[in-house]
Each structure stands twice: as C-alpha cells, then as structure tokens.
PDB file of N, H, CA, C and O in Angstrom:
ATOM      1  N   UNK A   1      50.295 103.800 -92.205  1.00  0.00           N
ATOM      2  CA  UNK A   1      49.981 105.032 -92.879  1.00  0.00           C
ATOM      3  C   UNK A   1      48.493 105.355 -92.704  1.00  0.00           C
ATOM      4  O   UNK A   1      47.684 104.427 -92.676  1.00  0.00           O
ATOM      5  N   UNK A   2      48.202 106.286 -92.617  1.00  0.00           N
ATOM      6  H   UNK A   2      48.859 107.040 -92.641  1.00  0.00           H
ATOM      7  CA  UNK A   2      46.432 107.159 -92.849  1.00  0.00           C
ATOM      8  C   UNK A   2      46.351 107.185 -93.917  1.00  0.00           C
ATOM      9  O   UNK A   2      47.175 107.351 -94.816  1.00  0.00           O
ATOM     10  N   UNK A   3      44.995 106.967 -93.882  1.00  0.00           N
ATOM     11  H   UNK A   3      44.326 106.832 -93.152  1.00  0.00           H
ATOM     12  CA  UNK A   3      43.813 106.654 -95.231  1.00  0.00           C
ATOM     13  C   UNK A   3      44.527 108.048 -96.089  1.00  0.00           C
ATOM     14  O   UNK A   3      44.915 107.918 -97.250  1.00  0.00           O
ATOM     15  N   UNK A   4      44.614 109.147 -95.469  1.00  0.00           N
ATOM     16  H   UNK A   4      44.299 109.253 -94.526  1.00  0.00           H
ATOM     17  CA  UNK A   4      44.879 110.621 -96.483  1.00  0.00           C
ATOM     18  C   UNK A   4      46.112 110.220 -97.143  1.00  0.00           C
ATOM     19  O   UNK A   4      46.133 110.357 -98.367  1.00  0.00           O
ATOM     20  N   UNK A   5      47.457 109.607 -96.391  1.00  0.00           N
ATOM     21  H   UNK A   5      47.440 109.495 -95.397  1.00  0.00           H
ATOM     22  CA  UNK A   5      49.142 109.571 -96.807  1.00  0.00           C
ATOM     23  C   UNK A   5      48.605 108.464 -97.930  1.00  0.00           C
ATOM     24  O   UNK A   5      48.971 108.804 -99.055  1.00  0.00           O
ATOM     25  N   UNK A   6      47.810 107.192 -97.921  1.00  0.00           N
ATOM     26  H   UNK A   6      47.513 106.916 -97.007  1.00  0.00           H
ATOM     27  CA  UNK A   6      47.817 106.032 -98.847  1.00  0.00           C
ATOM     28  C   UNK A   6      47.287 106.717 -99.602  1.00  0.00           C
ATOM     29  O   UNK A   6      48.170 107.094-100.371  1.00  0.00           O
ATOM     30  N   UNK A   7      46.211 107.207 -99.932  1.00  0.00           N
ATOM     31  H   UNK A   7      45.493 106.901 -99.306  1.00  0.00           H
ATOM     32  CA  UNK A   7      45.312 107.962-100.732  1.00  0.00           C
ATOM     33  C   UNK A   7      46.759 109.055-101.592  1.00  0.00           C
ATOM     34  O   UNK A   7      47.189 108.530-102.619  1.00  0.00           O
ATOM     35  N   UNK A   8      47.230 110.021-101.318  1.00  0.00           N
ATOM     36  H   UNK A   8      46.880 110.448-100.484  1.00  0.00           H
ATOM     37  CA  UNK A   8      48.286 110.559-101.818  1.00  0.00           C
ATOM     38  C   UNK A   8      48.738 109.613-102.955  1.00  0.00           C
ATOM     39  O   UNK A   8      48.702 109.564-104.184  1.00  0.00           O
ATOM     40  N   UNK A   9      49.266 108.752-101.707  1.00  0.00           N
ATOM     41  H   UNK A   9      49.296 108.792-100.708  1.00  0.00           H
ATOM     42  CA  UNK A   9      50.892 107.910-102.634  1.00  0.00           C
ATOM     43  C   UNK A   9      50.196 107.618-103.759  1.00  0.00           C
ATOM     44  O   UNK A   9      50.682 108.003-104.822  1.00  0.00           O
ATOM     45  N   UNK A  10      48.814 106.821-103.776  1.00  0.00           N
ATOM     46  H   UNK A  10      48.419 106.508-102.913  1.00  0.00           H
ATOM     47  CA  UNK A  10      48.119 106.392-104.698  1.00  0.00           C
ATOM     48  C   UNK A  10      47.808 107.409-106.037  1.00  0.00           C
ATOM     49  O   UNK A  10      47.564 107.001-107.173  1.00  0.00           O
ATOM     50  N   UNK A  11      47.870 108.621-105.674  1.00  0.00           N
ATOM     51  H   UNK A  11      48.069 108.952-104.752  1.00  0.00           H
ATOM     52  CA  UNK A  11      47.686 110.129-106.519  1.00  0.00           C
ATOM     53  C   UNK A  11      49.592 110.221-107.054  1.00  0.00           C
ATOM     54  O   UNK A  11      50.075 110.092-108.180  1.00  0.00           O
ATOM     55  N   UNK A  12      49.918 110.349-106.418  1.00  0.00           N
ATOM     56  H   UNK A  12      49.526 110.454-105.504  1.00  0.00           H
ATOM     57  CA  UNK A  12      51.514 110.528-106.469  1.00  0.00           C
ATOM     58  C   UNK A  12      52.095 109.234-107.810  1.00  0.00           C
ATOM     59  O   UNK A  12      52.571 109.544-108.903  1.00  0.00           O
ATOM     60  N   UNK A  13      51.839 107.629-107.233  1.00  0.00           N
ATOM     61  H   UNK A  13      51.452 107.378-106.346  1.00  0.00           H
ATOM     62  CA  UNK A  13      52.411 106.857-108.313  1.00  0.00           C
ATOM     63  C   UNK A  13      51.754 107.022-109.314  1.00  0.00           C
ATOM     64  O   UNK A  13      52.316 106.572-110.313  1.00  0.00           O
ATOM     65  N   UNK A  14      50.648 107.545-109.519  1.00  0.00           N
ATOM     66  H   UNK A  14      50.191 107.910-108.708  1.00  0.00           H
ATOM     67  CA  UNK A  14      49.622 107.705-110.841  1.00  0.00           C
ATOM     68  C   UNK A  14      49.984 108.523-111.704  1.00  0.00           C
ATOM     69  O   UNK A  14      50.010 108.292-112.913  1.00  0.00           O
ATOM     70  N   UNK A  15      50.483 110.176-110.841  1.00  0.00           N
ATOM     71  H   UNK A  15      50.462 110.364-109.859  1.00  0.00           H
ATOM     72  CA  UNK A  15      51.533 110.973-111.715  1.00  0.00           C
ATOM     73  C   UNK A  15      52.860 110.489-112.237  1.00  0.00           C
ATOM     74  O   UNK A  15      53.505 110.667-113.271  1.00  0.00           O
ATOM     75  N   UNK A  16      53.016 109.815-111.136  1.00  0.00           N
ATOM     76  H   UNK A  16      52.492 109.670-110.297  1.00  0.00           H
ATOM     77  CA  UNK A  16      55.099 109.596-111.645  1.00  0.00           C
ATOM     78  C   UNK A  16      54.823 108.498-112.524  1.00  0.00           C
ATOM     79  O   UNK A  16      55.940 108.001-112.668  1.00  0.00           O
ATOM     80  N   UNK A  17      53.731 107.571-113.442  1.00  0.00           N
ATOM     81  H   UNK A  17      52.824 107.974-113.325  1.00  0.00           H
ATOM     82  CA  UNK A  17      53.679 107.013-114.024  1.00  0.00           C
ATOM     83  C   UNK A  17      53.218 107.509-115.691  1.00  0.00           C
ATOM     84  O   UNK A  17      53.167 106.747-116.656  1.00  0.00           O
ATOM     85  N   UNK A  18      52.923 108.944-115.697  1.00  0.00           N
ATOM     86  H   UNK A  18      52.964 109.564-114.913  1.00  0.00           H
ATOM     87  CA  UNK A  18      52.562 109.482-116.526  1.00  0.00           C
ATOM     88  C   UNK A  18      53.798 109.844-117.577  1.00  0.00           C
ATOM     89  O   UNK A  18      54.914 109.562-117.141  1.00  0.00           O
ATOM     90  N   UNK A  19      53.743 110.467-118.982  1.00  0.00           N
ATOM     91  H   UNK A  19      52.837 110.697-119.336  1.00  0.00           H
ATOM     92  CA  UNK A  19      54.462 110.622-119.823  1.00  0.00           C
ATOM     93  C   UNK A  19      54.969 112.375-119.168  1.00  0.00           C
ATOM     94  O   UNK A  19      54.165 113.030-118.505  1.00  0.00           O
ATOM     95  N   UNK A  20      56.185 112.833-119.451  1.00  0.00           N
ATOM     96  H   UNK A  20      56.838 112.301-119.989  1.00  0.00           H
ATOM     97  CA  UNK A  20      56.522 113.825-118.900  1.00  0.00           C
ATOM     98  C   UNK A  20      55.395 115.045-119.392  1.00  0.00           C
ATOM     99  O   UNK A  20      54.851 115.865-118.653  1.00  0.00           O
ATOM    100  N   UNK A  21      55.270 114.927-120.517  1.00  0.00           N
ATOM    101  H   UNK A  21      55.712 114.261-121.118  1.00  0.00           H
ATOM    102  CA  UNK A  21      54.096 116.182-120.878  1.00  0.00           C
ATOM    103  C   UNK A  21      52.714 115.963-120.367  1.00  0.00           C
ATOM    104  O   UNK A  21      51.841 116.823-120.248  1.00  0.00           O
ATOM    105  N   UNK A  22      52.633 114.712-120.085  1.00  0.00           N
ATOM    106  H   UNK A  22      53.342 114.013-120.182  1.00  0.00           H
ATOM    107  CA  UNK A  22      51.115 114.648-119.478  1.00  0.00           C
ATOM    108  C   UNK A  22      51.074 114.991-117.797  1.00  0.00           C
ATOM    109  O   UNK A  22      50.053 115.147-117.126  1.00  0.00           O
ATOM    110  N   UNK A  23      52.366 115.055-117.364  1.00  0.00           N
ATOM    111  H   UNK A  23      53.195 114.928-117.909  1.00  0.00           H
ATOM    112  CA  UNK A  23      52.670 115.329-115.826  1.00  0.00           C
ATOM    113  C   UNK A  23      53.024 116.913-116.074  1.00  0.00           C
ATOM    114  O   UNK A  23      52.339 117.660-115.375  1.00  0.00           O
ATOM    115  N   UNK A  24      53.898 117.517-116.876  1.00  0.00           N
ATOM    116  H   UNK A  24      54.454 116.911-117.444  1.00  0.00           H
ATOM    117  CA  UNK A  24      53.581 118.875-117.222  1.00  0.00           C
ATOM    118  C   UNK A  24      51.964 119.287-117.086  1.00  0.00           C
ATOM    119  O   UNK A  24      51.477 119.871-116.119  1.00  0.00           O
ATOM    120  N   UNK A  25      51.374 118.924-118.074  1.00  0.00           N
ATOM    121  H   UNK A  25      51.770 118.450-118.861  1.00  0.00           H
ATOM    122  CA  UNK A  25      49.749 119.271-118.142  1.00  0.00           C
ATOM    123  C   UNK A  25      48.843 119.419-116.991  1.00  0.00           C
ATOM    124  O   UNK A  25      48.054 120.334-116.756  1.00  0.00           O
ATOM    125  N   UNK A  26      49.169 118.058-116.131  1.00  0.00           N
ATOM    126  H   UNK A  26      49.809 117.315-116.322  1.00  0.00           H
ATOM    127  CA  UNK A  26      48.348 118.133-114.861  1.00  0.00           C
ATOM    128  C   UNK A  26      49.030 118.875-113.451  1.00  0.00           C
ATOM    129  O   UNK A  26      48.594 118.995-112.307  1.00  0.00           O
ATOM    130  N   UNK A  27      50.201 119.271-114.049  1.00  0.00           N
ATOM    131  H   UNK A  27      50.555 119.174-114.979  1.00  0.00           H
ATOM    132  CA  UNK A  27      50.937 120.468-113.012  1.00  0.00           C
ATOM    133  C   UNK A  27      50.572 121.518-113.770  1.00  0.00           C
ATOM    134  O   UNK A  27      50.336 122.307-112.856  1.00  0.00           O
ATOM    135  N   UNK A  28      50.391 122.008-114.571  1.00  0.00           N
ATOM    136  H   UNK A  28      50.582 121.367-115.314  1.00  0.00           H
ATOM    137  CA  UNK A  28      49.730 123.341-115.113  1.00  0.00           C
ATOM    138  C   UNK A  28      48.318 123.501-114.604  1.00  0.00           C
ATOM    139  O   UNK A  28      47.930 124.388-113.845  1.00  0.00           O
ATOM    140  N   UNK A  29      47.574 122.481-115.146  1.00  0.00           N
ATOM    141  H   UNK A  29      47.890 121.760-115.762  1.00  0.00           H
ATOM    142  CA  UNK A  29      46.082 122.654-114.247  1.00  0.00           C
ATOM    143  C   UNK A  29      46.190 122.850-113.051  1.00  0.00           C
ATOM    144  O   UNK A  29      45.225 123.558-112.762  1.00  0.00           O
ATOM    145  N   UNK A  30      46.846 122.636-112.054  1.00  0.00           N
ATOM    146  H   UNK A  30      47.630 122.062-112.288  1.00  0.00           H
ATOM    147  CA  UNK A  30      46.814 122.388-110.751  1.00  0.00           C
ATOM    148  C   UNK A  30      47.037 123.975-110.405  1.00  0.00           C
ATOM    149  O   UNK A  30      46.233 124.633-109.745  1.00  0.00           O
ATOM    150  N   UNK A  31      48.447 124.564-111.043  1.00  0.00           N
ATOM    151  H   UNK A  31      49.100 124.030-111.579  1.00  0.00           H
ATOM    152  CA  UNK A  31      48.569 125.684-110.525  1.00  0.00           C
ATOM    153  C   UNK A  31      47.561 126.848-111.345  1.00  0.00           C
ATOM    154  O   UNK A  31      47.229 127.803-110.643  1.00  0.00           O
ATOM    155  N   UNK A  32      47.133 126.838-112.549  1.00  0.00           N
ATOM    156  H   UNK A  32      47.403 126.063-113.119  1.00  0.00           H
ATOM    157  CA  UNK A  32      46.157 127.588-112.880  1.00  0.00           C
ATOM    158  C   UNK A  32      44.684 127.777-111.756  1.00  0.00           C
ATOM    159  O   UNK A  32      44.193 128.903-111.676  1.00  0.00           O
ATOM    160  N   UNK A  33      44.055 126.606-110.931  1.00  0.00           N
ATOM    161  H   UNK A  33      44.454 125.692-110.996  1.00  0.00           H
ATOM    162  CA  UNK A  33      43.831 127.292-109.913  1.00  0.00           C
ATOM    163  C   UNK A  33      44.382 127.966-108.971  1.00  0.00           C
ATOM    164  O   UNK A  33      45.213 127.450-108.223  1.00  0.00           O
ATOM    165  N   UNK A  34      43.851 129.708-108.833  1.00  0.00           N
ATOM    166  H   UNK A  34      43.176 130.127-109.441  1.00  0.00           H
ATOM    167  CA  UNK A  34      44.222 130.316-107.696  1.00  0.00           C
ATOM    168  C   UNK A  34      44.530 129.600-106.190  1.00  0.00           C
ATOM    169  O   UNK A  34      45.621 129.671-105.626  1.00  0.00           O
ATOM    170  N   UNK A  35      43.181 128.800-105.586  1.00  0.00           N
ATOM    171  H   UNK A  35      42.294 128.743-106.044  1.00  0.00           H
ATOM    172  CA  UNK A  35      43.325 128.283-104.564  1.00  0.00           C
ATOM    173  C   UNK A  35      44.551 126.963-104.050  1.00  0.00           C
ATOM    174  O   UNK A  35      45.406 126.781-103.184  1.00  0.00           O
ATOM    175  N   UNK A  36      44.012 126.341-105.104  1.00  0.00           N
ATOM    176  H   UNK A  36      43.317 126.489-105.807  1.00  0.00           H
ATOM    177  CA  UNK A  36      45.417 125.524-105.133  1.00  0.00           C
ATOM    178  C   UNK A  36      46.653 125.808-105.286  1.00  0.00           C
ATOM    179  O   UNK A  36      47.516 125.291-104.576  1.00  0.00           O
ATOM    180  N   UNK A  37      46.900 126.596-106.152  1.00  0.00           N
ATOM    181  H   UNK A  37      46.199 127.016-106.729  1.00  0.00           H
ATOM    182  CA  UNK A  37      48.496 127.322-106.267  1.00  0.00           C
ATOM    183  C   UNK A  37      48.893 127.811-104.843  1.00  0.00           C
ATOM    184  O   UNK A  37      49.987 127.557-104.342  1.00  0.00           O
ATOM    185  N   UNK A  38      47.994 128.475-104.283  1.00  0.00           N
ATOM    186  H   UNK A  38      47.104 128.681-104.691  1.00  0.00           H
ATOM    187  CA  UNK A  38      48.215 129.402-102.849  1.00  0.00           C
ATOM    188  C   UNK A  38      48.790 128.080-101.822  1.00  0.00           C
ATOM    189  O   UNK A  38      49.818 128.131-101.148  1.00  0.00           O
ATOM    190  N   UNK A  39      47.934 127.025-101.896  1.00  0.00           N
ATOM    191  H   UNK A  39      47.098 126.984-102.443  1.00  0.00           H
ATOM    192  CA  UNK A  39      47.890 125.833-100.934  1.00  0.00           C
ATOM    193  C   UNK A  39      49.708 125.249-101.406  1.00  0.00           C
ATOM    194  O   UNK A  39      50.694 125.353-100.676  1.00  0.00           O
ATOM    195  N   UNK A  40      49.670 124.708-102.692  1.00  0.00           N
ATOM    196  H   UNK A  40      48.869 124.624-103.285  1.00  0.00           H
ATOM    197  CA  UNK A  40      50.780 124.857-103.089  1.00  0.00           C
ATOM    198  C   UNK A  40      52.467 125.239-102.378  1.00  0.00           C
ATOM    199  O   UNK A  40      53.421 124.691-101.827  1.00  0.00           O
ATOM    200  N   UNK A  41      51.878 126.856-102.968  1.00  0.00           N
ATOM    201  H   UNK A  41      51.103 127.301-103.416  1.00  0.00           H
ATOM    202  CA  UNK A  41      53.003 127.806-102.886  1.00  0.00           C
ATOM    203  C   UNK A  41      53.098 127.703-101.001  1.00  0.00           C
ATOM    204  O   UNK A  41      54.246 127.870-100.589  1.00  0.00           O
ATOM    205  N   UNK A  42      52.331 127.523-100.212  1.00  0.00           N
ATOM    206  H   UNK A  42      51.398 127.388-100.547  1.00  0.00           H
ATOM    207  CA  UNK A  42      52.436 127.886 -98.791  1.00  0.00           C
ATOM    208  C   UNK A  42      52.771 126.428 -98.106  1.00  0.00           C
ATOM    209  O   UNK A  42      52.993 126.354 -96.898  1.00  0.00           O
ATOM    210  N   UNK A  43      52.792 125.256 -98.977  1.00  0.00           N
ATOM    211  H   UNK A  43      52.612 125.316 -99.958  1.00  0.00           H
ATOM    212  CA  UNK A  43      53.514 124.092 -98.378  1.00  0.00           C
ATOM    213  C   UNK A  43      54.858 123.940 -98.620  1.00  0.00           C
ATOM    214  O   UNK A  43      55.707 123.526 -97.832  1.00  0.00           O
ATOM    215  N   UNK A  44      55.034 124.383-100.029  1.00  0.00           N
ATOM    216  H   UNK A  44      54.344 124.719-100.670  1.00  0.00           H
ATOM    217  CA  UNK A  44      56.506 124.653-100.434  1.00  0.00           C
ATOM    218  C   UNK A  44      57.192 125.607 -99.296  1.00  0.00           C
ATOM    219  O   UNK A  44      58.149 125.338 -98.571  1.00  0.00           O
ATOM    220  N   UNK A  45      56.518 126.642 -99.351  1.00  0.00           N
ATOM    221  H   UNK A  45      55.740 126.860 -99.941  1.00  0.00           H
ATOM    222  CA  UNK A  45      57.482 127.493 -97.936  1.00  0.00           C
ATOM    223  C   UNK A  45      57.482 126.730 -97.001  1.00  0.00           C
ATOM    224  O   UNK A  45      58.635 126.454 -96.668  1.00  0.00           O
ATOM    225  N   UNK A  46      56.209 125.919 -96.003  1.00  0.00           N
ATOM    226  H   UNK A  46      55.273 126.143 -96.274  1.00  0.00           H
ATOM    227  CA  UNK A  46      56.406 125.720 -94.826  1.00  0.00           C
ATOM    228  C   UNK A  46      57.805 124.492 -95.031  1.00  0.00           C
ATOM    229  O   UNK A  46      58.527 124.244 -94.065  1.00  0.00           O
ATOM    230  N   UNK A  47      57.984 123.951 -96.120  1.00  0.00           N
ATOM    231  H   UNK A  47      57.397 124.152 -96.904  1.00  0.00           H
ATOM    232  CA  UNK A  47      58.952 122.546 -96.210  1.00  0.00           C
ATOM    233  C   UNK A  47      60.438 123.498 -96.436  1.00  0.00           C
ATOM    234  O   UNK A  47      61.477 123.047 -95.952  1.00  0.00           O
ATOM    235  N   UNK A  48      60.458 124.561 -97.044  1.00  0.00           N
ATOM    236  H   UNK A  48      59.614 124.927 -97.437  1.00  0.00           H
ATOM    237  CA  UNK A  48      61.905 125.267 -96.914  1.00  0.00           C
ATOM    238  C   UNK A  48      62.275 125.692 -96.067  1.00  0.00           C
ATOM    239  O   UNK A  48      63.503 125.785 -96.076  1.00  0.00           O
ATOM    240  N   UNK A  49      61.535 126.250 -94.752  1.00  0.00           N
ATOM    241  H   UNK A  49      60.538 126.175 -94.745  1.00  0.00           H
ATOM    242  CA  UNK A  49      61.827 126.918 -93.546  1.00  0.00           C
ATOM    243  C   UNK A  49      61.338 126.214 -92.050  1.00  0.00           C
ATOM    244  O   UNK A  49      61.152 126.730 -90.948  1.00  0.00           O
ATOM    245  N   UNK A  50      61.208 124.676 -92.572  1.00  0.00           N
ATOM    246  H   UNK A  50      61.359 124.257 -93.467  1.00  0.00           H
ATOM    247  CA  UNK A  50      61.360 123.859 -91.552  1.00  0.00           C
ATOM    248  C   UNK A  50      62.432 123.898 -90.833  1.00  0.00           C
ATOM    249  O   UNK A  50      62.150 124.314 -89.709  1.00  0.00           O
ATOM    250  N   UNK A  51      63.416 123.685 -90.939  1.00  0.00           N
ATOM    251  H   UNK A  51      63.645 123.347 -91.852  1.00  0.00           H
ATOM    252  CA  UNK A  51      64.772 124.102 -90.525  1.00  0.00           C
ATOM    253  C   UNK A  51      65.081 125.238 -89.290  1.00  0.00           C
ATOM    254  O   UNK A  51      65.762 125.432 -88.283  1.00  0.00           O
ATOM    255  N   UNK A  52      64.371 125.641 -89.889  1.00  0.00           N
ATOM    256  H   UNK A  52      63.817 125.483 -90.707  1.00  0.00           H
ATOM    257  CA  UNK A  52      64.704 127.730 -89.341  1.00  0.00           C
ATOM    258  C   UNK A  52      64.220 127.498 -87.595  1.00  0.00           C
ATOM    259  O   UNK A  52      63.190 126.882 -87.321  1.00  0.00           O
ATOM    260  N   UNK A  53      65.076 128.053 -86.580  1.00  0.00           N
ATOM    261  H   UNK A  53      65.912 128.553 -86.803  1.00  0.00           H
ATOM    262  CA  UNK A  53      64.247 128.327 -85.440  1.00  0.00           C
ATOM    263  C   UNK A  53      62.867 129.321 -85.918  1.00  0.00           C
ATOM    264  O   UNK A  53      62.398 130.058 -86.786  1.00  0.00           O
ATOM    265  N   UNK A  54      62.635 128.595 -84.415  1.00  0.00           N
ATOM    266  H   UNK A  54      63.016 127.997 -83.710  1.00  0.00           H
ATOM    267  CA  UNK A  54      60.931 129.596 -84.285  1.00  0.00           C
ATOM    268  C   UNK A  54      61.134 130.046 -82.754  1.00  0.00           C
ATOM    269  O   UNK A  54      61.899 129.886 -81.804  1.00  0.00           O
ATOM    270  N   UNK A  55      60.030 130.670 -83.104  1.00  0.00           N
ATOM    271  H   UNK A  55      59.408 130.801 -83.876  1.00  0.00           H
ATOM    272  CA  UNK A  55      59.854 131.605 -81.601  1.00  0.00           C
ATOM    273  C   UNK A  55      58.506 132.206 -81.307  1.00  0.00           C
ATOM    274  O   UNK A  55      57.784 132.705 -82.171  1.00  0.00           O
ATOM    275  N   UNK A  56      58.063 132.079 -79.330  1.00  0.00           N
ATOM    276  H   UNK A  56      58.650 131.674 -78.628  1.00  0.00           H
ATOM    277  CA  UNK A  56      56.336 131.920 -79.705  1.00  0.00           C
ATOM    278  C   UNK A  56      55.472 133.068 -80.348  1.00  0.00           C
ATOM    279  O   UNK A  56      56.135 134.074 -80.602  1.00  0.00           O
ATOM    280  N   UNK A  57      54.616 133.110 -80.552  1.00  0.00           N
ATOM    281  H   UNK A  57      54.078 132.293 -80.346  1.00  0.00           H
ATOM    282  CA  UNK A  57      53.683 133.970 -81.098  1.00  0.00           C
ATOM    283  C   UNK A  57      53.565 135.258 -80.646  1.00  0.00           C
ATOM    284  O   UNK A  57      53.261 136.191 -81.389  1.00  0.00           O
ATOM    285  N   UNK A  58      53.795 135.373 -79.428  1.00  0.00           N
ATOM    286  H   UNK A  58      54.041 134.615 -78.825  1.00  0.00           H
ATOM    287  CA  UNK A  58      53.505 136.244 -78.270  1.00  0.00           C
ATOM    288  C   UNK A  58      54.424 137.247 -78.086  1.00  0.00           C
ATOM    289  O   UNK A  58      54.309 138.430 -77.767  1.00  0.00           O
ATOM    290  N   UNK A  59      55.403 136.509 -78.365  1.00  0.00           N
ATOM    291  H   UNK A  59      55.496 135.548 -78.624  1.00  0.00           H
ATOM    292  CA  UNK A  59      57.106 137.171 -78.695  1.00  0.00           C
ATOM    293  C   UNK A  59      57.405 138.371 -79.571  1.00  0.00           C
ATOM    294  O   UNK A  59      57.827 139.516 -79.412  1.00  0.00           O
ATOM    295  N   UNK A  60      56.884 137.384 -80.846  1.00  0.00           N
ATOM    296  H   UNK A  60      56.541 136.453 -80.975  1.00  0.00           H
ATOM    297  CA  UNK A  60      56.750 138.211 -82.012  1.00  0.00           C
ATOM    298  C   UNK A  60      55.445 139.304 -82.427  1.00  0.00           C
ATOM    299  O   UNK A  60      55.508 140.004 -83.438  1.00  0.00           O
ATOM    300  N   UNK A  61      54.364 139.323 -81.560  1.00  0.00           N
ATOM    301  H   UNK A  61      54.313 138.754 -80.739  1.00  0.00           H
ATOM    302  CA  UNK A  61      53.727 140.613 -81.088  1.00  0.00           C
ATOM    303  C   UNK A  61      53.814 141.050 -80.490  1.00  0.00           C
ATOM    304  O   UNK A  61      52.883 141.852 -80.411  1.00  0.00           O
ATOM    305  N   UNK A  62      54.448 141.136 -79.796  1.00  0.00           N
ATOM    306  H   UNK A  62      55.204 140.485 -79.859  1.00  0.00           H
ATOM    307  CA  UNK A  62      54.948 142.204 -78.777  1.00  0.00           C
ATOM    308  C   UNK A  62      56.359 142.816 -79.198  1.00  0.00           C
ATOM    309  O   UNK A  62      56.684 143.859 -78.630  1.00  0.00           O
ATOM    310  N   UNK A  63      57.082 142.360 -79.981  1.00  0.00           N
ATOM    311  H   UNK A  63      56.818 141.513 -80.443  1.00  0.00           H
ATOM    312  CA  UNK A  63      58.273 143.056 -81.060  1.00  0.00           C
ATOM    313  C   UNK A  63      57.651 144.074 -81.891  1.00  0.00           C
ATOM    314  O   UNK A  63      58.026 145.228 -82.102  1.00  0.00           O
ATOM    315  N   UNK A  64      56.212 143.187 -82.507  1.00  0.00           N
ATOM    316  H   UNK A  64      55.907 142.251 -82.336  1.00  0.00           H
ATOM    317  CA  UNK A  64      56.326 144.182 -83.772  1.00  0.00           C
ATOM    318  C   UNK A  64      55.125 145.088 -83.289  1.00  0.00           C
ATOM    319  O   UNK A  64      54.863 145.951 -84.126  1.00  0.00           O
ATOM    320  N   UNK A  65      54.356 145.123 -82.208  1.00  0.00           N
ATOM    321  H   UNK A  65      54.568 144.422 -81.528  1.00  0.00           H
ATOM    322  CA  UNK A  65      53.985 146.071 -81.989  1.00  0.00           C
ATOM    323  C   UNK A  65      54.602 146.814 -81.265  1.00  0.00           C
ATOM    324  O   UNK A  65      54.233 147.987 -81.321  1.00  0.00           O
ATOM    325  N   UNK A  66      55.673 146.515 -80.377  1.00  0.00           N
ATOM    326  H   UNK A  66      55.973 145.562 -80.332  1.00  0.00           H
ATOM    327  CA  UNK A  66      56.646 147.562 -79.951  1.00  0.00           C
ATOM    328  C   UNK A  66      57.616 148.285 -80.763  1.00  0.00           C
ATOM    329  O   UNK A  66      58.109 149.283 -80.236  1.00  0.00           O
ATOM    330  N   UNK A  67      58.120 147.867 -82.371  1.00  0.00           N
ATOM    331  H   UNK A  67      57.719 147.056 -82.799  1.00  0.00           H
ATOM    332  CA  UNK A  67      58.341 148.443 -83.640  1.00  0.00           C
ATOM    333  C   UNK A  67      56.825 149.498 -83.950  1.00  0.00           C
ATOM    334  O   UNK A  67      56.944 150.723 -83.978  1.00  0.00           O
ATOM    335  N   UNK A  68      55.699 148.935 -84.128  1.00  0.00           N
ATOM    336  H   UNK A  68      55.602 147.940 -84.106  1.00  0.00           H
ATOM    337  CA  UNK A  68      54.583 150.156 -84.827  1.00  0.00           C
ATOM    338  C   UNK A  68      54.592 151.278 -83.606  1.00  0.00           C
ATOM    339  O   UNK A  68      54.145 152.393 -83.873  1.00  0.00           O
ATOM    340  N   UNK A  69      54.956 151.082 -82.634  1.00  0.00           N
ATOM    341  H   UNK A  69      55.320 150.176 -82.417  1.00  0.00           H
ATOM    342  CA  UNK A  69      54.833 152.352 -81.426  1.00  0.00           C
ATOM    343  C   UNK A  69      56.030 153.229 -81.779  1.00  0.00           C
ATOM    344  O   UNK A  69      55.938 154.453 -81.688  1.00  0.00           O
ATOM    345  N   UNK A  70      56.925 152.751 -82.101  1.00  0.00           N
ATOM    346  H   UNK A  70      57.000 151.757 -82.175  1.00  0.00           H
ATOM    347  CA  UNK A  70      58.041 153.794 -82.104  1.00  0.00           C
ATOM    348  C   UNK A  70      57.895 154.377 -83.331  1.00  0.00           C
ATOM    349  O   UNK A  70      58.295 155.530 -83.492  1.00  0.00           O
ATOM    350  N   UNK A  71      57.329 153.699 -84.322  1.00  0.00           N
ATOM    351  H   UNK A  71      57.004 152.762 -84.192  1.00  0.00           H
ATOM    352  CA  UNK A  71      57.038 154.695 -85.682  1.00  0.00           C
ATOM    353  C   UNK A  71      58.207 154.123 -86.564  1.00  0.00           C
ATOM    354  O   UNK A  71      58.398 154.564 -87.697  1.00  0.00           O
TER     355      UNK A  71
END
C-alpha cells in the first residue's frame, strides 16, 4: 500500500471506531465545508459511473459542438 492508502485506512479505522453520533458529527463537519463537500460529492459520482462506457474527449467535442452549430 502507499503512504496516502495507509494514512486513509488509519483515518478510516479511527472513524469506524467512533460512537455513531460522534461519526455523524465528523461527517457533518466534513460536508459543511464547501470545498470538501464538492471533493466529496465528485468522488461519489466518479465511483457510481465507473461502470458506464466512456468515449474520447475529442468525440464528445466535436458532438456537442456540432449540436451548438445547428442551434
């Protein structure tokens, strides 16, 4: 594992060892920051739509600017 994944787990068993309201509490702080909530909310998506095909970048600008041309 990397120093960042051990470092986690080490953050992670510290929560799951907490009383449920004190793990409530420090999930409320967490998302009461803006920045963090965003970081949050945008890992949660990338982990739900792992799944999903993709397709390259290049693809999908040239769709949607060939959609803004036609109006």
């Amino acid at each position: 594992m990397k120093a960042v994944e051990l470092r986690a787990e080490v953050y992670l068993m510290a929560l799951q060892s907490l009383s449920k309201a004190e793990r409530e509490a420090v999930i409320t702080r967490l998302l009461e920051d803006a920045k963090l909530r965003e970081d949050i909310l945008d890992l949660i998506t990338i982990r739900q739509r792992q799944g999903e095909p993709s397709r390259p970048f290049r693809d999908y600008l040239a769709k949607t600017t060939k959609r803004a041309h036609k109006g």
